[in-house]
Backbone and ligand atoms as CSV (ligand in chain L), in Angstrom:
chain,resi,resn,atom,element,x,y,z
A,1,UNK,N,N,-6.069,-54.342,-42.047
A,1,UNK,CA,C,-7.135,-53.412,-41.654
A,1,UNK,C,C,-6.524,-52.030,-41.345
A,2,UNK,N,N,-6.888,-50.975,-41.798
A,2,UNK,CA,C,-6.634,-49.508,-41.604
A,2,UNK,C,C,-6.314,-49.303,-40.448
A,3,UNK,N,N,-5.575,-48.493,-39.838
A,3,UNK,CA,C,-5.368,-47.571,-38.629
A,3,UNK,C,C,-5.663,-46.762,-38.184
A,4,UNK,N,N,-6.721,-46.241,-37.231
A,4,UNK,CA,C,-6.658,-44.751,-36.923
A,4,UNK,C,C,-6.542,-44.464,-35.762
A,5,UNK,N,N,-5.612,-43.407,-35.407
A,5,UNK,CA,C,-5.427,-42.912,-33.653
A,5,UNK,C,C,-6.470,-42.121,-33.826
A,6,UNK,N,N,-7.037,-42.281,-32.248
A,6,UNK,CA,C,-8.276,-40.994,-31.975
A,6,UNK,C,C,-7.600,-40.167,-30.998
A,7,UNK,N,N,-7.014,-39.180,-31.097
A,7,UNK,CA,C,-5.832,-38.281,-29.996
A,7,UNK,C,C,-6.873,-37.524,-29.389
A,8,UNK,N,N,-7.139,-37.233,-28.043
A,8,UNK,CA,C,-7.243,-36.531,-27.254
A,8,UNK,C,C,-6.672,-35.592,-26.594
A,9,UNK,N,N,-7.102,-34.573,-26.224
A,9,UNK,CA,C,-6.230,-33.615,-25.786
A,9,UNK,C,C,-6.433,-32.966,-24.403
A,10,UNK,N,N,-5.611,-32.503,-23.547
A,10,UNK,CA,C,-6.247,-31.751,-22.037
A,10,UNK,C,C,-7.560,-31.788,-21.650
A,11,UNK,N,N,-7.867,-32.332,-20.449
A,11,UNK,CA,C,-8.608,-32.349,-19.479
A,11,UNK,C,C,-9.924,-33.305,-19.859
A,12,UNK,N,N,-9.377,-33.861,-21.460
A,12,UNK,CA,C,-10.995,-34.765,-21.538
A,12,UNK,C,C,-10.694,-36.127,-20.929
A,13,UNK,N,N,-9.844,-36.524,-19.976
A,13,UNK,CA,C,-9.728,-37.184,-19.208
A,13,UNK,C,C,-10.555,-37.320,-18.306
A,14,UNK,N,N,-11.004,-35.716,-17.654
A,14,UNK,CA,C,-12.363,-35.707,-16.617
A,14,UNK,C,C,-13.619,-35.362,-17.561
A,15,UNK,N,N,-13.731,-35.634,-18.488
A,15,UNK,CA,C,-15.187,-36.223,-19.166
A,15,UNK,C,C,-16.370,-36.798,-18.323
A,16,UNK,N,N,-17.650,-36.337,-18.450
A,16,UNK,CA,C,-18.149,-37.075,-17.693
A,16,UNK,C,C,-18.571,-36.247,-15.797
A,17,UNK,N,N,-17.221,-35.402,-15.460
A,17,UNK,CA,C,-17.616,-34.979,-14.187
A,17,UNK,C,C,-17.300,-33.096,-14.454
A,18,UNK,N,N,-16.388,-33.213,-15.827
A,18,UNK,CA,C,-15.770,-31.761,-15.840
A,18,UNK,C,C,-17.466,-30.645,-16.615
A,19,UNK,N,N,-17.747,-29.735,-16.138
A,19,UNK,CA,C,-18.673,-28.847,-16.689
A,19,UNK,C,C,-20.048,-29.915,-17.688
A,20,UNK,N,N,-20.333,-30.905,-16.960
A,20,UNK,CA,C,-21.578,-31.647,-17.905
A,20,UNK,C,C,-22.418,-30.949,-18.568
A,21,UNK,N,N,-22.658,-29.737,-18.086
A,21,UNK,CA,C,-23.622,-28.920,-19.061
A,21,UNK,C,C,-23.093,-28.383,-20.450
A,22,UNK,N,N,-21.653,-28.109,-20.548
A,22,UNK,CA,C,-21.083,-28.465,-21.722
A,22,UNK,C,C,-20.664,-29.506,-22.595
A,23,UNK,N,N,-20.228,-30.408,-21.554
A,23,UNK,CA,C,-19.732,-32.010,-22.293
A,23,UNK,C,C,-20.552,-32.984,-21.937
A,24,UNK,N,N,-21.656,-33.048,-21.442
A,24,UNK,CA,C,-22.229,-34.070,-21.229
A,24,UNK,C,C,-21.850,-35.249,-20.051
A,25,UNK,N,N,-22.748,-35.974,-20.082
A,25,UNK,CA,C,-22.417,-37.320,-18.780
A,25,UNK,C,C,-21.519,-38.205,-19.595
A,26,UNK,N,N,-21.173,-38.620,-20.677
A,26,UNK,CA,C,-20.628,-39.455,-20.960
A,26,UNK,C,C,-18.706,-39.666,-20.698
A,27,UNK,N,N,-18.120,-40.789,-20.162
A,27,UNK,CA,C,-17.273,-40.871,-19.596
A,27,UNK,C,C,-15.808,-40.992,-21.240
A,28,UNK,N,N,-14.839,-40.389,-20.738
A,28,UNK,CA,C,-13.886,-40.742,-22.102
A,28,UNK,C,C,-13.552,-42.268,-22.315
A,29,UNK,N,N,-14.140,-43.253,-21.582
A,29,UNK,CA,C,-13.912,-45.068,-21.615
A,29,UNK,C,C,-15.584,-44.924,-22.580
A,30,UNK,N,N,-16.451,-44.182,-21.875
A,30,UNK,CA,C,-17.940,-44.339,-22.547
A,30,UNK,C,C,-17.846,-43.797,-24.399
A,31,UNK,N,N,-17.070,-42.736,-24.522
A,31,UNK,CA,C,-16.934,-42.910,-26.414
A,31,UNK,C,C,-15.973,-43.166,-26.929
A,32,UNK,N,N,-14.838,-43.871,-25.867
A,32,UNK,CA,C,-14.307,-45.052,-26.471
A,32,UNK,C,C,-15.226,-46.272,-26.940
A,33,UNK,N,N,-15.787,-46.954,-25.694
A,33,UNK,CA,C,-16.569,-47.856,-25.985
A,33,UNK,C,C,-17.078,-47.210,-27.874
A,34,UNK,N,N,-18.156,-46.440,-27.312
A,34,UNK,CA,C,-18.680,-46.172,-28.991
A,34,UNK,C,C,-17.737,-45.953,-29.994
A,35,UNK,N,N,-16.754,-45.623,-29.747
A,35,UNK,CA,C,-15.456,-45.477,-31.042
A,35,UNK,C,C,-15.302,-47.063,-31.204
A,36,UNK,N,N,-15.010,-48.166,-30.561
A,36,UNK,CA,C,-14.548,-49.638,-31.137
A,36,UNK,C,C,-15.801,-50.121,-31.575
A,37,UNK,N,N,-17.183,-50.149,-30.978
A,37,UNK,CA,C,-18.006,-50.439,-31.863
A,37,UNK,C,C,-18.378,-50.297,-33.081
A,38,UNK,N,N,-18.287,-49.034,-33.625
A,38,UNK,CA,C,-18.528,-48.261,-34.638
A,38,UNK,C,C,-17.398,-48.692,-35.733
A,39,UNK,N,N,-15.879,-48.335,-34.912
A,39,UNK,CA,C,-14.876,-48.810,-35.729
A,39,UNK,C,C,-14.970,-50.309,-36.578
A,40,UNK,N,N,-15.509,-51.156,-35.468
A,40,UNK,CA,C,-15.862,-52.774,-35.758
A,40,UNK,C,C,-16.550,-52.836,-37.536
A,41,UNK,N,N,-17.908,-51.894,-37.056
A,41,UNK,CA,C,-18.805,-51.918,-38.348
A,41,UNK,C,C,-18.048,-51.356,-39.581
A,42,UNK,N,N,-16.975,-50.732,-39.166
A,42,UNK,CA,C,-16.185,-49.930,-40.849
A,42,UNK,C,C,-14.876,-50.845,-40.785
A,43,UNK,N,N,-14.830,-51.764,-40.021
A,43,UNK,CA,C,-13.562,-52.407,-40.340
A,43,UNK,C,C,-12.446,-51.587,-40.394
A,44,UNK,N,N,-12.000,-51.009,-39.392
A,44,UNK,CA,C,-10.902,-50.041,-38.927
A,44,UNK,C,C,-10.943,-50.254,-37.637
A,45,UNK,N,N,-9.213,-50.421,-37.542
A,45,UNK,CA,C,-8.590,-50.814,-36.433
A,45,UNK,C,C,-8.619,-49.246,-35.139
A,46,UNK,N,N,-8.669,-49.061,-34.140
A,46,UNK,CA,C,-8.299,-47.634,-33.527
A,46,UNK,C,C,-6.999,-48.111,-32.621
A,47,UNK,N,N,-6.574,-46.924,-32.129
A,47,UNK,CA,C,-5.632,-46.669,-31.026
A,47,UNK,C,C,-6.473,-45.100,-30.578
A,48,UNK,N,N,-6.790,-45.807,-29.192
A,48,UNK,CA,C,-7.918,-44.647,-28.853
A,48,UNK,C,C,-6.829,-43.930,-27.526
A,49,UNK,N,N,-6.442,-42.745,-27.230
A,49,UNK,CA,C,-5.412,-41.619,-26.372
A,49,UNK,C,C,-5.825,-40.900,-25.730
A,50,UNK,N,N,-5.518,-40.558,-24.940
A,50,UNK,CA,C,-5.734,-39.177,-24.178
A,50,UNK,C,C,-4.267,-38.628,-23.455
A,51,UNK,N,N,-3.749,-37.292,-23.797
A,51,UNK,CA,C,-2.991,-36.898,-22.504
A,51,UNK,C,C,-3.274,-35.322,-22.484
A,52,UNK,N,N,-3.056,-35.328,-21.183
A,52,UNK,CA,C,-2.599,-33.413,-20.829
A,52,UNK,C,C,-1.696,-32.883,-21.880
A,53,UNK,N,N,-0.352,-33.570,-22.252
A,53,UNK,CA,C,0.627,-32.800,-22.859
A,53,UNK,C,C,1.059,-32.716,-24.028
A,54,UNK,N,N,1.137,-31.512,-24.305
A,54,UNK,CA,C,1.413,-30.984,-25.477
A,54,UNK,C,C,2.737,-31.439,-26.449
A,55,UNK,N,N,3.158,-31.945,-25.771
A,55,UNK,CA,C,4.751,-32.721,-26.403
A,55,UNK,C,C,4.407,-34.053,-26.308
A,56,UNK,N,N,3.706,-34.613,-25.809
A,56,UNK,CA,C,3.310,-36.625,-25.862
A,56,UNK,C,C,1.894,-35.819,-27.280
A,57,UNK,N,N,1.257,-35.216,-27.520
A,57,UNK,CA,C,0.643,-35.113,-28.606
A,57,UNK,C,C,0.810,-35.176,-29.816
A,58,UNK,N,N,2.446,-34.171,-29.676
A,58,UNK,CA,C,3.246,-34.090,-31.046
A,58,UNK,C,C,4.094,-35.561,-31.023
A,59,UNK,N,N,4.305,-36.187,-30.002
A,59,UNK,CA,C,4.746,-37.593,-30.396
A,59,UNK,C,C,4.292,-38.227,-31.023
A,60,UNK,N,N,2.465,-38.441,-29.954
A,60,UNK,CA,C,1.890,-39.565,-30.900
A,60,UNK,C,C,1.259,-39.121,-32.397
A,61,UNK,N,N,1.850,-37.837,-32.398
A,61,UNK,CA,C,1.120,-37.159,-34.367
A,61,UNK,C,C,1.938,-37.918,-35.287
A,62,UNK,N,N,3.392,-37.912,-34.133
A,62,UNK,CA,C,4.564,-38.538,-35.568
A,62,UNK,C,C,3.914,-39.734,-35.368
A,63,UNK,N,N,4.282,-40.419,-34.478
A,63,UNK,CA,C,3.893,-41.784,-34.286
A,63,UNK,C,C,2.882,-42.398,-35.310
A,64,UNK,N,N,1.678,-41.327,-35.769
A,64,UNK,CA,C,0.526,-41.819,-36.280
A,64,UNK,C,C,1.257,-41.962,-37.647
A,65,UNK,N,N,2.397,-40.831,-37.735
A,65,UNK,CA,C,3.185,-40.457,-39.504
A,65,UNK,C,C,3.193,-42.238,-39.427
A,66,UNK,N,N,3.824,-42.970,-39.079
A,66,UNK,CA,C,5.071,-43.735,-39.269
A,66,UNK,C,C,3.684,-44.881,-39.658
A,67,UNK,N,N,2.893,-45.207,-38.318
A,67,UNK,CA,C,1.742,-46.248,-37.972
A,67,UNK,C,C,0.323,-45.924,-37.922
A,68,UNK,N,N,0.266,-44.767,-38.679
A,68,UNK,CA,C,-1.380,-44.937,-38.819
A,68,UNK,C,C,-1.946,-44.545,-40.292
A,69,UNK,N,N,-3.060,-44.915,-40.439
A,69,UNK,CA,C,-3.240,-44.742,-41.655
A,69,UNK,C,C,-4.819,-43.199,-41.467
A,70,UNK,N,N,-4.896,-42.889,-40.595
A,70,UNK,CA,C,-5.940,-41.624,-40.387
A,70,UNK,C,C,-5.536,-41.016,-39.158
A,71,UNK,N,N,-5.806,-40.237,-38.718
A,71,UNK,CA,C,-6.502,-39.270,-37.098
A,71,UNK,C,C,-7.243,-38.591,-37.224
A,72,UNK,N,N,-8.194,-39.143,-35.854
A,72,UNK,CA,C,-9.065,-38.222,-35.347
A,72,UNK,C,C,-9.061,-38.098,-34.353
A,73,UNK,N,N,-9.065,-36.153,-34.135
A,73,UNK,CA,C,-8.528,-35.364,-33.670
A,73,UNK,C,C,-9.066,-34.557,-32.403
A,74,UNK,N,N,-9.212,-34.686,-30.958
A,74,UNK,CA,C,-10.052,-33.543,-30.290
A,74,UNK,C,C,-8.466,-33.499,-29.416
A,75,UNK,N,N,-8.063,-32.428,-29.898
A,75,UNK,CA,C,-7.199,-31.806,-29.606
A,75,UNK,C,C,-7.304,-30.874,-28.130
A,76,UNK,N,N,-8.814,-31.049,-27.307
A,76,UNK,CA,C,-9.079,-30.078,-26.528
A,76,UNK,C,C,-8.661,-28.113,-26.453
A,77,UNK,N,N,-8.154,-27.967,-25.663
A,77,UNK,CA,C,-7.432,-26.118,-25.514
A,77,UNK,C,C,-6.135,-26.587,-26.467
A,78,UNK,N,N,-5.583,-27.462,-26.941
A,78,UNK,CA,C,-4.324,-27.080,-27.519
A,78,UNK,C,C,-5.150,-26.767,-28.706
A,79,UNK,N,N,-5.993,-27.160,-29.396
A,79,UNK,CA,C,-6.725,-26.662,-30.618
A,79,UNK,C,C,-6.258,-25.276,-31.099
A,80,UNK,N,N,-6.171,-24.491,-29.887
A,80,UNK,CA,C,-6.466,-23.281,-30.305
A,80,UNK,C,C,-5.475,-22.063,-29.750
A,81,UNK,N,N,-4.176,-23.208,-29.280
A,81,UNK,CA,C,-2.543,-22.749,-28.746
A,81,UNK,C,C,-1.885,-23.003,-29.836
A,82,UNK,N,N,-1.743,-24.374,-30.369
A,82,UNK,CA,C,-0.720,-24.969,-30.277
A,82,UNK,C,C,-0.112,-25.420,-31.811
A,83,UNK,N,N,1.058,-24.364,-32.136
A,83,UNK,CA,C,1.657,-24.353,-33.725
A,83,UNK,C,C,2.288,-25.688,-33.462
A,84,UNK,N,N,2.503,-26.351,-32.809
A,84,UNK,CA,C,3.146,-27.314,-32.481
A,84,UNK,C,C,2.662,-28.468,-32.660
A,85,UNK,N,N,1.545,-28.477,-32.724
A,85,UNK,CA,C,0.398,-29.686,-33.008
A,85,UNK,C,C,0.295,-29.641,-34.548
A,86,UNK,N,N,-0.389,-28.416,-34.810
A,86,UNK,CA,C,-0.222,-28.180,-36.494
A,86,UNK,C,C,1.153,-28.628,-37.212
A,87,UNK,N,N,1.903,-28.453,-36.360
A,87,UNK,CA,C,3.075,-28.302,-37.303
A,87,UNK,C,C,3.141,-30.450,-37.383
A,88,UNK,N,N,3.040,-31.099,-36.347
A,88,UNK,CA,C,2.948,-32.065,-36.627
A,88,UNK,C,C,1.816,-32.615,-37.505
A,89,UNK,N,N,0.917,-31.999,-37.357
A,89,UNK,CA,C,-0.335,-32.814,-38.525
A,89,UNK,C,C,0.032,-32.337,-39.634
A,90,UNK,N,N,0.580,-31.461,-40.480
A,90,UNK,CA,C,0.895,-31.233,-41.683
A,90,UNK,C,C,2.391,-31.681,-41.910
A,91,UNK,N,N,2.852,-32.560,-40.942
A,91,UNK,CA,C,4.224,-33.409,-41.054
A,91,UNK,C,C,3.870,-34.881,-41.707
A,92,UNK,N,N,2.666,-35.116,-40.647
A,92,UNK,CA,C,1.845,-36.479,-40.818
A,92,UNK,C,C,1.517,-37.012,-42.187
A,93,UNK,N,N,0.785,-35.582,-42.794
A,93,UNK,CA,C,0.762,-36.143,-44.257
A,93,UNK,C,C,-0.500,-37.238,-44.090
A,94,UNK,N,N,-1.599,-36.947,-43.197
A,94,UNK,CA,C,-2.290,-38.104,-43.012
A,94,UNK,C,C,-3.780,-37.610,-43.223
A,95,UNK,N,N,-4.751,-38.434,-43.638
A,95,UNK,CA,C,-6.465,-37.593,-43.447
A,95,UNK,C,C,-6.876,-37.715,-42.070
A,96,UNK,N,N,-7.155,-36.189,-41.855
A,96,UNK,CA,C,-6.886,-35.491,-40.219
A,96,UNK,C,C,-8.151,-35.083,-40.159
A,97,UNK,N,N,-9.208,-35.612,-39.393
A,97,UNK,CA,C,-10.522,-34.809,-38.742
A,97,UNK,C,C,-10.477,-34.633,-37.568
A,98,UNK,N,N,-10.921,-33.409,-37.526
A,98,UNK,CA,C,-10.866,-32.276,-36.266
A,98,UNK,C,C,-12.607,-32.920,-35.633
A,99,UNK,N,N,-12.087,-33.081,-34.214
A,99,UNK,CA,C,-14.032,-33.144,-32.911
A,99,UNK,C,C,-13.756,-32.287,-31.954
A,100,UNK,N,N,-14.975,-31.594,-31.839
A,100,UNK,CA,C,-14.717,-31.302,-30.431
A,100,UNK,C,C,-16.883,-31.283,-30.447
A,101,UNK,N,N,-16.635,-31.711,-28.684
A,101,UNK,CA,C,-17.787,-32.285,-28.568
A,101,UNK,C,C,-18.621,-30.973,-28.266
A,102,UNK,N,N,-18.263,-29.840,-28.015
A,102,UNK,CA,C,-18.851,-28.624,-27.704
A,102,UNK,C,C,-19.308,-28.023,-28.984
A,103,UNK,N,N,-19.959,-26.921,-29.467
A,103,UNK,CA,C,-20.023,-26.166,-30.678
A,103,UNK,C,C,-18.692,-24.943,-30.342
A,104,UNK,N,N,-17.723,-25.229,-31.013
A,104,UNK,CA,C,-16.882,-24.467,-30.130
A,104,UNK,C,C,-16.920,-22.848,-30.982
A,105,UNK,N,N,-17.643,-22.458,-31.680
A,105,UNK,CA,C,-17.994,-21.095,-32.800
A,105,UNK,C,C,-19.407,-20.670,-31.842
A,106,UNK,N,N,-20.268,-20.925,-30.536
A,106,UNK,CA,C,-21.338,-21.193,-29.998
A,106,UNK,C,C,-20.495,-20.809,-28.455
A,107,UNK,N,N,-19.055,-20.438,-28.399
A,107,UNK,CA,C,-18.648,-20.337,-27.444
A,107,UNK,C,C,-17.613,-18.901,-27.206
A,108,UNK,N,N,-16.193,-19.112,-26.433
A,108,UNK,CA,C,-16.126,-17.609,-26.145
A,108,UNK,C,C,-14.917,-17.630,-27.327
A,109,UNK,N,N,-14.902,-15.921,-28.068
A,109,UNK,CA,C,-14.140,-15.975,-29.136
A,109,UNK,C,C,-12.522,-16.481,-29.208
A,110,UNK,N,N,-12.279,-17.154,-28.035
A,110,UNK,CA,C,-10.785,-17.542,-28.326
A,110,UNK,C,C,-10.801,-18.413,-28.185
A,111,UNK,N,N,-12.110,-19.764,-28.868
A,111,UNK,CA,C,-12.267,-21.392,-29.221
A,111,UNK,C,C,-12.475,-20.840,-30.279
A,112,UNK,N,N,-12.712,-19.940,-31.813
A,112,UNK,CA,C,-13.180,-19.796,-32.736
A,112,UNK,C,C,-12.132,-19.835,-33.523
A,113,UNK,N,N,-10.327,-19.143,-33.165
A,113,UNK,CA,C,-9.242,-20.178,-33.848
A,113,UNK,C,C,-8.856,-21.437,-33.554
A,114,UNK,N,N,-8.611,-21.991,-34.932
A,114,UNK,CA,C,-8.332,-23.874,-34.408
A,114,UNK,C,C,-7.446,-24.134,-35.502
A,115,UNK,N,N,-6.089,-23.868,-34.927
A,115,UNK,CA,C,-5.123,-24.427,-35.663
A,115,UNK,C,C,-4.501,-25.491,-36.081
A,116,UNK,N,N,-5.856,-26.293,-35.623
A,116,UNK,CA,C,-6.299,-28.166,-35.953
A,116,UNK,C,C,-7.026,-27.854,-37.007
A,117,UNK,N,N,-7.976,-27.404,-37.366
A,117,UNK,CA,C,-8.651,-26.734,-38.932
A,117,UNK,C,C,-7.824,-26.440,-39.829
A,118,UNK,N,N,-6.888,-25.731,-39.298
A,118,UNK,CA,C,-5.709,-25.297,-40.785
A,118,UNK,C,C,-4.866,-26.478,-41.235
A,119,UNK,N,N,-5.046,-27.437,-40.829
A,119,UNK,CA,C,-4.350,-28.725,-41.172
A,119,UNK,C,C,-5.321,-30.431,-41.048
A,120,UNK,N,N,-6.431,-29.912,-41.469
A,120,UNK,CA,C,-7.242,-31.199,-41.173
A,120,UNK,C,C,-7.933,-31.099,-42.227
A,121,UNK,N,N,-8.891,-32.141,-42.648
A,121,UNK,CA,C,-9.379,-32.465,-43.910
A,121,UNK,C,C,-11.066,-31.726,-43.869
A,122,UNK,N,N,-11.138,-32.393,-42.286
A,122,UNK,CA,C,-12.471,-31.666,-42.104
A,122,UNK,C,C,-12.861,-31.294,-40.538
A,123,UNK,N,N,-13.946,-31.184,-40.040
A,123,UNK,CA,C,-14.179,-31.092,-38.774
A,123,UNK,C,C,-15.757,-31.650,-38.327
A,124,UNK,N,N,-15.690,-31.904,-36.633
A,124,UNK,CA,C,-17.407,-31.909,-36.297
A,124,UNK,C,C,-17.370,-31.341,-35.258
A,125,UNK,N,N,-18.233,-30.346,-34.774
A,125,UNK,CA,C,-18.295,-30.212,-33.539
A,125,UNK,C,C,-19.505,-29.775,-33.361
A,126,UNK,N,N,-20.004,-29.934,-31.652
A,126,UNK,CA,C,-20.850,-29.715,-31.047
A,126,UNK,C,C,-22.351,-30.450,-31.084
A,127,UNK,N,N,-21.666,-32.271,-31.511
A,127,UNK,CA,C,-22.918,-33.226,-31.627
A,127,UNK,C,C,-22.344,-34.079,-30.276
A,128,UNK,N,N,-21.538,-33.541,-29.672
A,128,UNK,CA,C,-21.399,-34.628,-28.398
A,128,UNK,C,C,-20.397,-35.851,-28.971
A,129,UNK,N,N,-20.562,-36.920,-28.117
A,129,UNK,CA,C,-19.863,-38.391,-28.505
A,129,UNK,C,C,-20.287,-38.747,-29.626
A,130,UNK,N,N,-21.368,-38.540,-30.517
A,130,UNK,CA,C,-21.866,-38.910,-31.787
A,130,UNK,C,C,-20.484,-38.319,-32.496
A,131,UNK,N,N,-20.221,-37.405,-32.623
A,131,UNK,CA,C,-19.312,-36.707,-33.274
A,131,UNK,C,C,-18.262,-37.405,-33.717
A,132,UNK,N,N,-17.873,-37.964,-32.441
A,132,UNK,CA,C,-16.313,-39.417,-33.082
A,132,UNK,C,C,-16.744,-40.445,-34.002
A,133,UNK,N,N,-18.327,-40.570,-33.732
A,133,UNK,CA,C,-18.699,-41.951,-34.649
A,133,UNK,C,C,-18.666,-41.228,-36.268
A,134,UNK,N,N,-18.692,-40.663,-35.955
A,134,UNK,CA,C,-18.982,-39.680,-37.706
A,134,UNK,C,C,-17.964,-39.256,-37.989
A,135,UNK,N,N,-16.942,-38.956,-37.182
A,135,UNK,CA,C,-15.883,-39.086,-37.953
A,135,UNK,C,C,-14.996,-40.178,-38.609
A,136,UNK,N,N,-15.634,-41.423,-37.152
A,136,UNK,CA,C,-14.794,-42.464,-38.433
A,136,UNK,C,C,-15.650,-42.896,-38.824
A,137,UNK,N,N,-17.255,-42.565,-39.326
A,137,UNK,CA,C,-17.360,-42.683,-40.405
A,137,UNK,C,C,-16.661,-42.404,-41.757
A,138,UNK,N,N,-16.263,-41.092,-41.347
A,138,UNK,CA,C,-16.039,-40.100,-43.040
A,138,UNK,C,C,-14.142,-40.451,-42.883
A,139,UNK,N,N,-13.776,-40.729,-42.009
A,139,UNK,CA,C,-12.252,-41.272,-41.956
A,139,UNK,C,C,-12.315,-42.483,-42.817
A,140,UNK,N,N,-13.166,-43.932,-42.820
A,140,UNK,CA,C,-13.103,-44.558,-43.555
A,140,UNK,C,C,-13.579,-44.451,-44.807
A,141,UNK,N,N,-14.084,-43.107,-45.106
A,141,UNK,CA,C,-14.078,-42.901,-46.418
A,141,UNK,C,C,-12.843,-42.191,-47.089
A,142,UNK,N,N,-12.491,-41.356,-46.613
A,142,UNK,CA,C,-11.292,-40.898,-46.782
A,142,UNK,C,C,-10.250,-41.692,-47.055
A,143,UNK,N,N,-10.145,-43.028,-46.294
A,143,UNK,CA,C,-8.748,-43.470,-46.443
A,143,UNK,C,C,-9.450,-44.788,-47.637
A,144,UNK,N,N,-10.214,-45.015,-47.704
A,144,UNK,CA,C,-10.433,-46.010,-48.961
A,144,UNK,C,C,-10.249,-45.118,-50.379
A,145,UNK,N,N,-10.511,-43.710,-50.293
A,145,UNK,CA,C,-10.653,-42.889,-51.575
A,145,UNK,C,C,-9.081,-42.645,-51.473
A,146,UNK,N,N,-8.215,-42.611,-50.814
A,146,UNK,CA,C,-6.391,-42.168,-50.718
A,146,UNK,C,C,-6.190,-43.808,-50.867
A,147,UNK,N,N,-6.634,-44.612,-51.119
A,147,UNK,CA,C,-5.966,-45.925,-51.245
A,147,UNK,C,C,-6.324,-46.145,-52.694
A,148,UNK,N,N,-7.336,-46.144,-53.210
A,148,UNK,CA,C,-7.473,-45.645,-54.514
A,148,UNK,C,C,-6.493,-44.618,-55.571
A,149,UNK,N,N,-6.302,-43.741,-54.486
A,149,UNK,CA,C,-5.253,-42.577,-55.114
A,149,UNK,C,C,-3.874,-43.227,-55.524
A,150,UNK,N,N,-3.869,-44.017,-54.395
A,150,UNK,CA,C,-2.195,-44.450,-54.239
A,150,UNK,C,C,-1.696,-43.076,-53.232
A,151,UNK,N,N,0.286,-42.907,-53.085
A,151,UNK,CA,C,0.259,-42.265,-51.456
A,151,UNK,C,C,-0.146,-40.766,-52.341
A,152,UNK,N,N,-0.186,-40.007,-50.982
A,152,UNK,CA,C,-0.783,-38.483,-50.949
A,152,UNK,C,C,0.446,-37.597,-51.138
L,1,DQA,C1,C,-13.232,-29.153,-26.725
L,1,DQA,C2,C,-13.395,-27.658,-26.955
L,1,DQA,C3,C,-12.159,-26.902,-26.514
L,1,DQA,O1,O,-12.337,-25.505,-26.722
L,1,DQA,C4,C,-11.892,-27.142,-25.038
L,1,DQA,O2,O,-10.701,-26.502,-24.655
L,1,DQA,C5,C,-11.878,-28.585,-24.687
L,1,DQA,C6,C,-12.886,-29.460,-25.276
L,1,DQA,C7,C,-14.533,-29.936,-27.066
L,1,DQA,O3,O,-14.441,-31.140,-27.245
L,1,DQA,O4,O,-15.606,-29.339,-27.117
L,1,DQA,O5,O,-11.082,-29.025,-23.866
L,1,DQA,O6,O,-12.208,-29.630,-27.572
């Protein structure tokens, strides 16, 4: 069965209590929950993450190189720091979708670069926790159409 890490990034740990009028009530265990359900129905395995730091991110990017077969991506504020993240997802060599649960182009102009975009296949943002389910939706399309291909 396929692999996909769902990486998280800064502060969506407090999901749920941090600014709800932007992120909503839902807790980061609450679209986990909906990430393994969803995953269940596409028959894809997850490794679902979260950390503050910017160097355990670029770990688990390699990490995903070696053991995963997708990521999806809410990279939080490093989105829009961090060459360091990029530089690992275009190491990865992997089909990379970008979430963020905000409309982050709907916000202030320095969420409108996302140097998770310059290295990802695609993106969703600003449908909330729905957003992860749709991505692994279109993740398990992605990686059945690259298995078809043979490697990338
Ligand atoms: C976010 C958007 C980012 O700009 C912000 O720094 C976050 C959350 C989102 O999911 O909407 O931490 O990635």
């Amino acid at each position: 069965m396929p692999t996909v890490f769902i990486l998280n990034g800064p502060n969506l740990n407090l999901l749920g209590v941090r600014e709800p009028a932007t992120y909503g009530y839902d807790t980061l265990a609450d679209v986990e929950q909906r990430c393994l359900v969803r995953a269940q129905a596409l028959d894809l395995a997850i490794d679902f993450r979260q950390t503050n730091h910017e160097g355990q991110m670029v770990d688990w990017i390699q990490e995903a190189r070696e053991s995963a077969d997708g990521i999806v991506l809410n990279a939080g504020a490093l989105t829009h720091t961090s060459v360091a993240v990029h530089d690992a997802l275009k190491a990865a060599d992997l089909p990379v979708i970008e979430v963020h649960l905000s409309n982050i182009f709907r916000r202030e102009s320095f969420r409108h670069l996302s140097y998770v975009s310059l290295a990802a296949d695609g993106g969703i943002f600003g449908l909330g926790p729905q957003g992860y389910e749709l991505a692994l939706e279109a993740m398990a399309a992605l990686i059945e159409a690259a298995a078809g291909e043979g490697p990338r």
